[in-house]
N, C-alpha and C positions, 0 to 999 in steps of 0.2 A: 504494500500500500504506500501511495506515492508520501514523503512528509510535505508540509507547510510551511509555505515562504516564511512563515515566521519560526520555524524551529531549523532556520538557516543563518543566524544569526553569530558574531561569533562566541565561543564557545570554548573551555577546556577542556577537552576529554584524555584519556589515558594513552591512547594511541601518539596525541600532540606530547607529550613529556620524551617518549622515545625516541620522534622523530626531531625535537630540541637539541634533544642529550650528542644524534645523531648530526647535526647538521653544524652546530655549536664547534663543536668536536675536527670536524674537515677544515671548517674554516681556520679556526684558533691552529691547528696544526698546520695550515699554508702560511697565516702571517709568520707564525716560530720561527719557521722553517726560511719566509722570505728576509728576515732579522737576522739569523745564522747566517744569510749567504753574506749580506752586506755589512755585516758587524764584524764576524769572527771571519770570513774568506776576506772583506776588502778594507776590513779595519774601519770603516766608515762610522763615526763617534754614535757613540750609543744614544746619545740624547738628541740627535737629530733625528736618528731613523723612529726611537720609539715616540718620542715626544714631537715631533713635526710630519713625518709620515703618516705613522700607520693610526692615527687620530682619524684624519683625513678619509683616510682608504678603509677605515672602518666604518662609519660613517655613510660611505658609499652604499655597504652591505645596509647597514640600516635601513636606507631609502629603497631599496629595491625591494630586502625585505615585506617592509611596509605595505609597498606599493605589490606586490604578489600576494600580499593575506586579506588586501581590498578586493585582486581580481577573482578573488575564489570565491570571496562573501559575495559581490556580484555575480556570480557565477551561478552559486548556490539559489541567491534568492530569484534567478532568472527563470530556474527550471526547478526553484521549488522543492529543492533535497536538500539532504544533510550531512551530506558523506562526502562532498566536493574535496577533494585535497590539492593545498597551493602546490606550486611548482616549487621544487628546493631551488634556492636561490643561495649565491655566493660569489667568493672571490673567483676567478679564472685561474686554475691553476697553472694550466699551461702557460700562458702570458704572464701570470703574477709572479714566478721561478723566472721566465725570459726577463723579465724588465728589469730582475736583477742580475740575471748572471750576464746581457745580452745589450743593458743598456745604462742602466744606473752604477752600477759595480766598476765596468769599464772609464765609465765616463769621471768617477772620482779619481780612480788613479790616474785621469790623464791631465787633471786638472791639479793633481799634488805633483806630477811630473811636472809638472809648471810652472811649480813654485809657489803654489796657492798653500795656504795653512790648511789643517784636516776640520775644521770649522766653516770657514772660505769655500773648501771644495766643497764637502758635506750639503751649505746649504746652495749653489749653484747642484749640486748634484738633486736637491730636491727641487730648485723651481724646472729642471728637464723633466723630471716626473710628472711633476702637477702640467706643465704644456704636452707632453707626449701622451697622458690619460682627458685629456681635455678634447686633444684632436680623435683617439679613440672612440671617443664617445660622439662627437661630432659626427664623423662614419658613420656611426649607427644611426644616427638620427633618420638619413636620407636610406640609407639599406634597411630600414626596417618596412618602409614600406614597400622594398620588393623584393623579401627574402625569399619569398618561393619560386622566384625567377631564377635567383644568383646560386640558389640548390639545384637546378636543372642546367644552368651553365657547364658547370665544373662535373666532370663525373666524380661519383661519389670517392674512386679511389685515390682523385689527385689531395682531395679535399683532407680525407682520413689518412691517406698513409703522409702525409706532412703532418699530422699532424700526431700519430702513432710513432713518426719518426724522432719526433721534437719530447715525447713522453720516454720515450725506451732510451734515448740516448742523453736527456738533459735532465729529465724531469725523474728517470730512474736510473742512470748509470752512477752520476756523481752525488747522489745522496748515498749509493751504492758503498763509495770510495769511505764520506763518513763513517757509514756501519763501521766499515771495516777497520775503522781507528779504533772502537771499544767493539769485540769481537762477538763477546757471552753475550754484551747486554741489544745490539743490536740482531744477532740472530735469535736468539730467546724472542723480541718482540716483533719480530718479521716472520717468523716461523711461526708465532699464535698468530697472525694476521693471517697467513695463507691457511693455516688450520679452520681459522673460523671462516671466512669469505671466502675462500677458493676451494678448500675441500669441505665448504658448509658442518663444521664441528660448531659443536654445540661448548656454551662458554657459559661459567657455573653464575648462580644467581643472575641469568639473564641478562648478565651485563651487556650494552654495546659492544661489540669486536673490539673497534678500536678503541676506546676506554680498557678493555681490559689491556690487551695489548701492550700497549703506554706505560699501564701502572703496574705492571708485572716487569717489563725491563726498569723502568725507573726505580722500583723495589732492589733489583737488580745489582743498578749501578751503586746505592748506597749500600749496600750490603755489601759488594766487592772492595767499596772505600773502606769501611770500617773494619772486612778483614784483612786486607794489604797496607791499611794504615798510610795510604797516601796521601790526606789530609783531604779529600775530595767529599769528606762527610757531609752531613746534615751542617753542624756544627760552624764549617768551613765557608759551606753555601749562607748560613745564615750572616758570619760579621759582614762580608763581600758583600754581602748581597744589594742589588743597583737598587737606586733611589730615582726618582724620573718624576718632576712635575706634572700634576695632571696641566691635557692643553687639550682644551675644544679645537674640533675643527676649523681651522680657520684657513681663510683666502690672503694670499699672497700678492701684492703687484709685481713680486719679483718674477712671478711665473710670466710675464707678458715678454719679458726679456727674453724668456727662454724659447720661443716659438721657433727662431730661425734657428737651434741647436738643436730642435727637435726635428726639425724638418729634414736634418740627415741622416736619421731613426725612420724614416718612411718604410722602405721595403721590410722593415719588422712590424712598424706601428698598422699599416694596411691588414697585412693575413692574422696580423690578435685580432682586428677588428673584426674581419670580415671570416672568420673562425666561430667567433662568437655568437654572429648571426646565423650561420649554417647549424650551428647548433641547436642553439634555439628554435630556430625552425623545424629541425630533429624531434628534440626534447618535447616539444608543443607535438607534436604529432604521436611521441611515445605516451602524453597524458591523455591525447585522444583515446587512443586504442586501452586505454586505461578504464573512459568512463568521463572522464574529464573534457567538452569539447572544450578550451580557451582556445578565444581569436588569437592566430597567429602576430598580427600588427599590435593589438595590444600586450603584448609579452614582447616583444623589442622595444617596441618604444617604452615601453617599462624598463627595461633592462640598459636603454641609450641614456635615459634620464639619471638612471644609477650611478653611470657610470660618467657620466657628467660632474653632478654633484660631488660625487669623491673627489674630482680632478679641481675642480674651484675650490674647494673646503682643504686642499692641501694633502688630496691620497696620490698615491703614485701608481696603483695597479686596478684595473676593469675588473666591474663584475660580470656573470653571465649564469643565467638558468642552468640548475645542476641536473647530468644527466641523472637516471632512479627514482622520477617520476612513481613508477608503480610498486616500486618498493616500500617509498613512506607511505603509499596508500595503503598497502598491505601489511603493513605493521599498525595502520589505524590512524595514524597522521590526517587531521583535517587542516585547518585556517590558522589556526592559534598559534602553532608548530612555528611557521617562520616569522610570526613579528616577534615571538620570546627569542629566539635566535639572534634576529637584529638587534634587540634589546640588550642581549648579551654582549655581542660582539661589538656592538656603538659603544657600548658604557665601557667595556671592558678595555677596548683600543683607546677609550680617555684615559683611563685610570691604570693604566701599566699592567692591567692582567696580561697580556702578552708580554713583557717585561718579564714578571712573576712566572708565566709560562717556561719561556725559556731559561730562565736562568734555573729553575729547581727542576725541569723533566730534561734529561740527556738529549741530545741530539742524535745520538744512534737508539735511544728510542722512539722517536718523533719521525727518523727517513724511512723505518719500511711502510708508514702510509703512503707517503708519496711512491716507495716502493710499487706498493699497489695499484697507486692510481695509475703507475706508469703501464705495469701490465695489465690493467683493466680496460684503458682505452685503446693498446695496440691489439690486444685481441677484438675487442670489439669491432677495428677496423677492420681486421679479417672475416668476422663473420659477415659485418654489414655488408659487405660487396659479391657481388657475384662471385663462385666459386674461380671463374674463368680470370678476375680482375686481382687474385691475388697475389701473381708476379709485379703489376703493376705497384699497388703497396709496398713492399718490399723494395724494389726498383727508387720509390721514393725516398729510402732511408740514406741513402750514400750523402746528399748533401750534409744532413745533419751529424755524420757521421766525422764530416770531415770540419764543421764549426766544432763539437766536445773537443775533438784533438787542438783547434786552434785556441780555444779556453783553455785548456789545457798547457800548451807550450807557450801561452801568451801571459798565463797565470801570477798576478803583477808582486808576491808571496817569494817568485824565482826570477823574475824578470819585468823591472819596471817598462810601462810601454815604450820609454826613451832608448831601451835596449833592444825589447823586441823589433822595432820599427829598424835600429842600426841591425839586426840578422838579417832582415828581410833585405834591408838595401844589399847588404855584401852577400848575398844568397841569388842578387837580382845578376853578378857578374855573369853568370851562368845559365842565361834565360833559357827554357823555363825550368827554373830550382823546384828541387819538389817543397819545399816550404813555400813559395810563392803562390804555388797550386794548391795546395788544401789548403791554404786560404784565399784562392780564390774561388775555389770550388763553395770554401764553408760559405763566403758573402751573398749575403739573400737567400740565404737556406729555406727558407719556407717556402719564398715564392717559388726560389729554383724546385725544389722537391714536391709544388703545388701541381707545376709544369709537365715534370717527371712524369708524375703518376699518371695526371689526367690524358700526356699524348700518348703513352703507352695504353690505357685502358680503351681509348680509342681505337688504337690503330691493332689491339686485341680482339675488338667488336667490328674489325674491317671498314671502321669509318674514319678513311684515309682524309680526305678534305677535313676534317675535322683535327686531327693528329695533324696534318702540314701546318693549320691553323697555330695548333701553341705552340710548335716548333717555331713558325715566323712570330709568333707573340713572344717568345723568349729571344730572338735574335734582337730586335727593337729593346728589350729590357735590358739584353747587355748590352745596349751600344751606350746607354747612361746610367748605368753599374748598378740599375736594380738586383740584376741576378750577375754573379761573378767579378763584381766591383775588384778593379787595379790595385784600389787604396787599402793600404792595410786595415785603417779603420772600417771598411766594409762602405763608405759616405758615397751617395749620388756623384754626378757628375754632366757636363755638357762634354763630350767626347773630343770637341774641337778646340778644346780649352789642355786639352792635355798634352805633356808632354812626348814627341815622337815615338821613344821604346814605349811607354804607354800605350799609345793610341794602334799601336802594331798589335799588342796582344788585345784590346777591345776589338778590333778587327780580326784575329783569328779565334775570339767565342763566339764572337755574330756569324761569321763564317762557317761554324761548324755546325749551327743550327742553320742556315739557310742552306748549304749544300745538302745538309738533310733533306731537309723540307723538300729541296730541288729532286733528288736522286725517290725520295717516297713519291713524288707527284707523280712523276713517271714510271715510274713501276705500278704504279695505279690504273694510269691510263692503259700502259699496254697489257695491263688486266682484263681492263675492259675494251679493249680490244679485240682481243683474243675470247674471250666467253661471247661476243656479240654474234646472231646470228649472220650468217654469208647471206648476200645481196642474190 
């Protein structure tokens, strides 16, 4: 029997507490985890990232939050039920991990290379965030009204496997590398993660997965302090322990400075964006098949406004609609579920609980979620594609394969970018250096690996004109260093602006896709050639 609009109202039920505990939990463990990369990997002062950051970018979550526990109450009251569950909402993991390890991270140490004080760079490093999640969000604004388009653009493998490639090799290799610093306490809590969610084992007193998880290696870690006596105890964490002024979100005009510095963050800032929306798109159609019909446009432009607001209020990382729609439905999850979540995580991102966070739960107990997410979303690219499209996936991962390595040997811990830039040049004696090459294979990873996918999946489906298409769409992108950019830093470019050995090798990447393009055109046509009937 149908309920009434009025017992759609909202409401706490029991199902909403799990799916809190659950959603609270992902998020809280991406900011940690985004704090870890640019605190302890790039040194960047603690009181800017917790205290001017992630205020900001918590905040964000809040409003999207918000604004998705309206569209389900609207939801509900439209068609008069009571079981409507919002969309999970949160930070971008994929983008939220890039924009530190890919954009913010890089861009302090090149500004301490420079002579800037770790203050100086720090906050120049925050107003590129708040303009680089401004423009993000701006993207959405106009692509939310034609996400269902820009999903039927792209095959779905170019789309997934850049982006399974960016999970398995960024977003899970080098939290990977952490584990592997604290050995017991990082497998202990990655081996309950795949225990409970990958071989669905059951975890005592019903705890969330990853809650338990968490708090069985962090159990762990202090128990290992206190019996090796390394001073890493409770005891140790308590005198240390960071102090951090609560700070609202606030807007900066320093960020208006920083547009033209973001603008050479484009061929990253573009596929976060345009990521996010394919998703959503996805997501809104996995809450369909749910039960759930939500208007697709209204869940972007939900999620652009989010992501806006973080960017003026001082966040530095997009939200986006969390794929497991019918998960929290199926745990009982209604309305309530995600504004307590933003509740948490707005107040929480004022008041240092991320602070708090990190500093008392280990870092090798916090990477094997991300561990997860990483193989969570690379298998699911596999499954979502045609069984025929999963060379093409694959086929997408090389680029990113070869950005980890250039984070890796760029790593400013072993070599300030003043260094890395003089290997490149004396590596350039020898064109083309194999250092030269994976990084320029790594620059524009996504889009390249977007490309990838999608002309393979194509020209798998035998639709040739289509496959020569993003072969000639990538020729045009490297001729101004969208995809395989010259410059070390990965930065655009006008081609005719550049110097001679430069502009030789922009000319033989745009080459190597046109000659493609040229050599499949014709083997196409005398395809069809040859199958046509005789006159």
């Amino acid at each position: 029997m149908p309920q009434t609009p009025g017992a759609a109202g909202l409401r706490l039920v029991k199902g909403d507490i799990n799916g809190f505990i659950a959603l609270s939990i992902d998020n809280l463990s991406v900011l940690a985890l985004f704090a870890a990369v640019l605190v302890r990997g790039f040194g960047v002062p603690g009181e800017i990232v917790f205290g001017r950051m992630i205020p900001g970018t918590a905040f964000g979550v809040l409003v999207g939050d918000a604004l998705y526990c309206w569209l389900a109450l609207r939801l509900a009251r439209r068609e008069g039920r009571g079981d409507v569950t919002a969309m999970p909402f949160g930070l971008d993991t994929p983008s939220t991990i890039g924009m530190a390890l890919l954009v913010l991270g890089p861009a302090f140490a090149q500004w301490r290379a420079g002579g800037l004080d770790p203050q100086a760079a720090a906050l120049q490093t925050w107003y590129l965030g708040m303009a680089s999640t401004v423009i993000m969000g701006l993207l959405k604004l106009p692509l939310s009204f034609v996400g269902r388009r820009l999903g039927r653009l792209f095959p779905r493998a170019g789309l997934l496997g850049s982006l399974a490639g960016i999970a398995l090799l960024l977003i899970g290799f080098l939290p990977f590398v952490e584990l592997m610093r604290e050995p017991i306490v990082g497998f202990l809590s990655l081996g309950l993660v795949l225990y409970a969610l990958v071989a669905k084992g059951s975890v005592p007193a019903r705890l969330p997965a990853v809650l338990f998880a968490v708090l069985a290696g962090t159990l762990a870690h202090y128990v290992l302090a206190a019996l090796t006596g390394s001073g890493t105890g409770v005891a140790g964490y308590v005198t240390a322990a960071p102090h951090f002024t609560p700070q609202w979100p606030t807007p900066d005009r320093g960020m208006f400075g920083a547009f033209a510095a973001a603008t050479a963050y484009l061929p990253l800032l573009v596929p976060f964006a345009l990521l996010t929306v394919i998703g959503g798109v996805n997501n809104t159609e996995s809450a369909r098949a749910a039960g759930d019909a939500y208007d697709v446009r209204s869940i972007l432009l939900a999620e652009a406004v989010a992501t806006l607001a973080a960017g003026l209020f001082g966040g530095v990382a997009q939200t986006t609609p969390y794929i497991g729609h019918p998960a929290y439905k199926e745990m009982g999850a209604r309305s309530a579920y995600t504004l307590l979540a933003g509740l948490v995580i707005g107040i929480g991102g004022t008041f240092g609980v991320v602070a708090d966070v990190l500093h008392w739960v280990p870092l090798a107990a916090l990477a094997p979620v991300l561990i997860f997410v990483a193989i969570d979303i690379t298998t699911q690219a596999f499954r979502a594609v045609p069984a025929r499209h999963a060379a093409a996936v694959a086929f997408a991962f090389f680029p990113s394969i070869a950005r980890m390595v250039t984070i890796e040997l760029s790593d400013p811990k072993f070599a300030s970018p003043r260094r890395f830039a003089a290997l490149l040049a004396a590596a350039s004696a020898t064109r083309p250096s194999t250092l030269e090459t994976i990084v320029a294979l790594g620059n524009g990873f996504i889009v390249t690996a977007t490309i990838w996918g999608a002309f393979l999946a194509e020209m798998i489906d035998r639709r040739t004109r289509a496959a020569v298409a993003f072969l000639l769409a990538g020729a045009v992108l490297c001729a101004f260093g969208v995809m395989h950019s010259v410059r070390p830093d990965g930065g655009i470019y006008l081609p005719w602006m550049l110097p001679a050995s430069e502009r030789f090798e922009v000319a033989q990447y745009c080459g190597a896709y046109l000659v493609l393009a040229v050599v499949l055109g014709a083997l196409a046509a005398l395809e069809r050639r040859e199958r046509a009937p005789p006159r």
